[in-house]
C-alpha positions as CSV (number, residue, x, y, z in Angstrom):
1,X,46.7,70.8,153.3
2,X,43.4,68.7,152.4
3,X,43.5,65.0,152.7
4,X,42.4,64.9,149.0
5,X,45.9,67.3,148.3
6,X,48.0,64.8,150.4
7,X,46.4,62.0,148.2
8,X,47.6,63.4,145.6
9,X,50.9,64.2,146.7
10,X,51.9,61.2,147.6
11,X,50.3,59.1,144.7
12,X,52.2,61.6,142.3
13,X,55.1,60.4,144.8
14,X,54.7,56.5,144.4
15,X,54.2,56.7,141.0
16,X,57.5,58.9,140.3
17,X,59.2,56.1,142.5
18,X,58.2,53.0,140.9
19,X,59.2,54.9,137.7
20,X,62.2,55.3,139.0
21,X,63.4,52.0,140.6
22,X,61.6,50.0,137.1
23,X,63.2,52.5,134.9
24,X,66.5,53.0,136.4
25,X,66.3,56.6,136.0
26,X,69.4,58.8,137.0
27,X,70.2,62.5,137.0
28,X,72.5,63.3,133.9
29,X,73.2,59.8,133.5
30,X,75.1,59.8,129.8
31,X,74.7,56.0,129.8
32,X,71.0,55.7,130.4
33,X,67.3,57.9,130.0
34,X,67.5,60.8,132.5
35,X,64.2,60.7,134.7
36,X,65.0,63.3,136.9
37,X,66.1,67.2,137.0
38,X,68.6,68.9,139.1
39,X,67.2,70.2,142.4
40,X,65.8,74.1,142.2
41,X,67.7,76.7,144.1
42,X,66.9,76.4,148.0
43,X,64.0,79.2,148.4
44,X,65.0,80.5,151.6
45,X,67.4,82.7,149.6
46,X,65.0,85.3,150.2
47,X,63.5,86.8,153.4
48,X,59.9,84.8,154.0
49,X,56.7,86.0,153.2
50,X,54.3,85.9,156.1
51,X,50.9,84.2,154.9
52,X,47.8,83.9,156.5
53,X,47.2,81.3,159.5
54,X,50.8,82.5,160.6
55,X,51.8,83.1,164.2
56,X,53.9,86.4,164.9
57,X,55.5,88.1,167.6
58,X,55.7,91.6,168.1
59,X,58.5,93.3,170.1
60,X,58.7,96.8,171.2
61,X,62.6,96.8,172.0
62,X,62.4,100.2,173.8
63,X,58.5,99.3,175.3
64,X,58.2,95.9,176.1
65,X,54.6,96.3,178.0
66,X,53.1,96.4,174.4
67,X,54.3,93.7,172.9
68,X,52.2,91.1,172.1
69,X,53.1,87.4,171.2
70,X,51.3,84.8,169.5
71,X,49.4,86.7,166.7
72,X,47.5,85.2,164.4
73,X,47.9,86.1,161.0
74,X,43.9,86.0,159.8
75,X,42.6,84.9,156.7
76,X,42.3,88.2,155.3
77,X,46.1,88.7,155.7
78,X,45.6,91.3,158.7
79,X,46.3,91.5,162.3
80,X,44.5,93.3,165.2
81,X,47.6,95.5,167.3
82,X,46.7,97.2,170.8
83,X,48.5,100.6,169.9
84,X,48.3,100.5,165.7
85,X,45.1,98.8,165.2
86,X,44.6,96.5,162.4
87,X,48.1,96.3,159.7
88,X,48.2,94.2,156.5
89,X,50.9,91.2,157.7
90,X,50.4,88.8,154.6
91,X,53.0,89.1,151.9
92,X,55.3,91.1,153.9
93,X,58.6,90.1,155.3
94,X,59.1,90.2,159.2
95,X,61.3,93.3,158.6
96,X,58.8,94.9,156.2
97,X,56.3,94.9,159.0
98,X,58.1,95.5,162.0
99,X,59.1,99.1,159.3
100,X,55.1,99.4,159.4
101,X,54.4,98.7,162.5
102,X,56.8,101.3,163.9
103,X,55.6,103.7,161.3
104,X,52.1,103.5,162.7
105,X,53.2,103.6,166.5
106,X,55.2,107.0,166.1
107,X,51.9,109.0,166.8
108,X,51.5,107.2,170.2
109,X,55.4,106.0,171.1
110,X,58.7,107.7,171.5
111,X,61.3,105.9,169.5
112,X,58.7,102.8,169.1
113,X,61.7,100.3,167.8
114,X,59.7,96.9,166.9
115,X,60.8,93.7,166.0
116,X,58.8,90.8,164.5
117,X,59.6,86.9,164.4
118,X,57.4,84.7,163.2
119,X,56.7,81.8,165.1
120,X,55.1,79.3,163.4
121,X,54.0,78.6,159.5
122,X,50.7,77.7,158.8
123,X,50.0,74.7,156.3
124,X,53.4,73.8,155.4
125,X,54.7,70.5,155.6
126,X,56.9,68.4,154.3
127,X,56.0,65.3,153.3
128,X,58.6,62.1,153.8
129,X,58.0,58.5,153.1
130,X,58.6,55.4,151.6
131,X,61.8,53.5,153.6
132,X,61.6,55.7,156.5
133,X,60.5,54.5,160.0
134,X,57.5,57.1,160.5
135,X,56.2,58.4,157.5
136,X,54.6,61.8,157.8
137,X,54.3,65.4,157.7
138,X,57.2,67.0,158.8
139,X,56.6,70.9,160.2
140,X,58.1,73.6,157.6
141,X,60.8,75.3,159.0
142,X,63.2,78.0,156.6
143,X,66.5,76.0,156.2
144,X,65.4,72.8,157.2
145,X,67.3,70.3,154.7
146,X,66.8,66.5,153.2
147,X,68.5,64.8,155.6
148,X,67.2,66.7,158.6
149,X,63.8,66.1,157.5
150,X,64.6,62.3,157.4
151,X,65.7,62.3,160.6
152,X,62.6,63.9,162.2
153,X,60.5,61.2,160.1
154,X,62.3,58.7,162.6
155,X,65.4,57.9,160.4
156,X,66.0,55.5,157.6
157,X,65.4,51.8,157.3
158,X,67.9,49.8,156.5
159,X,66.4,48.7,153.6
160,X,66.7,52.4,152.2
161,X,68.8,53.7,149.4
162,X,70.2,56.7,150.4
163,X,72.1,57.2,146.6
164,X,68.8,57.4,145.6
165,X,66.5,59.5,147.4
166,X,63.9,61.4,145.5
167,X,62.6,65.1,146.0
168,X,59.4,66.3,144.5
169,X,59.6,70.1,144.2
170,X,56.6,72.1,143.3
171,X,57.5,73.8,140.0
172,X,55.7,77.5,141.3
173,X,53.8,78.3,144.8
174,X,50.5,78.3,142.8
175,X,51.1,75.1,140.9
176,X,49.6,71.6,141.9
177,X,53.2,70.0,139.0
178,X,56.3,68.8,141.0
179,X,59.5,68.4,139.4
180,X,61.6,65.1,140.6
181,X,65.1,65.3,141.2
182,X,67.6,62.6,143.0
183,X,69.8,63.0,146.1
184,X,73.2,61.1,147.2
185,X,72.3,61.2,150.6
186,X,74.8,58.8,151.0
187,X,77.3,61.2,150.5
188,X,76.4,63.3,153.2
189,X,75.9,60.5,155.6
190,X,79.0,58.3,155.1
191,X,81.3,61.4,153.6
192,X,80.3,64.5,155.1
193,X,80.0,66.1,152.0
194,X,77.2,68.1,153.2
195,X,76.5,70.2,149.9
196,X,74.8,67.1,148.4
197,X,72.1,68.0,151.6
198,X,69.9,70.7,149.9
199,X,67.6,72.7,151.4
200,X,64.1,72.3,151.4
201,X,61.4,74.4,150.3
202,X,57.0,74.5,152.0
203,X,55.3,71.7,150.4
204,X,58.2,69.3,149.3
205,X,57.8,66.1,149.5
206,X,60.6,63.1,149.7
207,X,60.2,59.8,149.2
208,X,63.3,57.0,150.2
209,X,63.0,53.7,147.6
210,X,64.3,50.6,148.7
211,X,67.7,49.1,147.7
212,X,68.4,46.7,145.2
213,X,69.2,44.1,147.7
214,X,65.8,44.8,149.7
215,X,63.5,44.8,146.9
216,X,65.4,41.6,145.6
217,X,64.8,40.4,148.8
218,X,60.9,41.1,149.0
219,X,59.9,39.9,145.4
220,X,62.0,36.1,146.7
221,X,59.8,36.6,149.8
222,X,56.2,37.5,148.2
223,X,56.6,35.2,144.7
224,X,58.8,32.1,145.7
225,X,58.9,31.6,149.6
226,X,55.2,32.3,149.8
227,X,54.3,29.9,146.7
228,X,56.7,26.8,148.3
229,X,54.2,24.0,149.6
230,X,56.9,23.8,152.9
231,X,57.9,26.2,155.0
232,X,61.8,27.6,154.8
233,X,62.7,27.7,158.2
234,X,66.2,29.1,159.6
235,X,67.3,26.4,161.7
236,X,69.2,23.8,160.9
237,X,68.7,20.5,160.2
């Protein structure tokens, strides 16, 4: 992902989230303007596509001396096997090419039974920030959900509102448009109800605003405390 993309990103991000916290947006909110969507389907539903800049391994259950690990997946969407010679990876499933691969090994292997895994994803991260104690890019992983991803972004502040977290969801793989939805995190966190933790798709990004209290709390300390001619201190007189 280019530094320009992330830009972007996360502007779109900030700006959603000030809409959001000025507007007082809510999902189906009867009383109020509805600002956000419900959440897409989790795409993990379906089997992953391998893409290029992928790293695979390949397994020969029955030959292990040929496996190799580590593959690179190359830009044209191919890669280079000692026994099959180059096979067209990209778009593909792991269990579509391990079919191929064993397919192609039959003229040189008895009973060549592969398996593939892939080991890392190329250019997929998810993007957390706002009231979180590292933002950043967290590593795409299929499954990974909302609140895991939080958690590998350091955690929450405590100045974060966790009925409230927002999740930007590209609207196609091809498409620069997110669509914003909100999460009760909260629910998860203090109830356990662990179906309001949704799972993540590549290129999400989520973004925790601050609470009421919090950004009460910053506009007393930016347009009054700053502006008083003395200073407030906390001990007593």
């Amino acid at each position: 992902m280019s530094n320009h993309t992330c830009r972007a990103v996360i502007g779109f991000a900030c700006a959603l989230v000030v809409g959001a916290v000025l507007g007082g947006c809510a999902v189906n909110d009867p009383h109020g303007p509805s600002g956000f969507v419900t959440p897409a389907p989790p795409p993990q539903q379906r089997e992953y596509a391998i893409q290029p800049g992928d790293s695979i391994d390949v397994t020969y259950l029955y030959h292990p001396e040929n496996s190799q690990q580590n593959l690179l997946v190359r830009p044209d969407g191919k890669v280079l096997l000692t026994l099959v010679g180059e096979v067209q990876a990209s778009g593909l499933t792991a269990t579509q090419l391990a079919d191929a691969i064993t397919k192609g090994a039959g003229t040189n292997l008895r009973d060549p039974k592969v398996a593939v895994n892939v080991r890392t994803l190329s250019q997929r991260g998810i993007f957390v920030g706002g009231e979180v104690l590292k933002p950043s890019f967290v590593p795409y992983v299929p499954g990974i959900t909302a609140l895991q991803a939080i958690v590998q972004s350091g955690g929450w502040k405590d100045t974060a509102d966790l009925e409230r977290v927002v999740l930007l969801q590209k609207i196609s793989e091809n498409s620069n448009e997110y669509r914003p939805s909100r999460l009760d995190l909260a629910r998860v966190v203090e109830l356990g109800e662990t179906q309001h933790d949704v799972v993540l798709g590549p290129s999400d990004v989520i973004v925790l605003v601050r609470t009421g209290i919090a950004l009460a709390n910053l506009w007393m300390e930016q347009y009054v405390i700053k502006m008083l001619p003395i200073r407030v201190s906390a001990t007593p007189f």
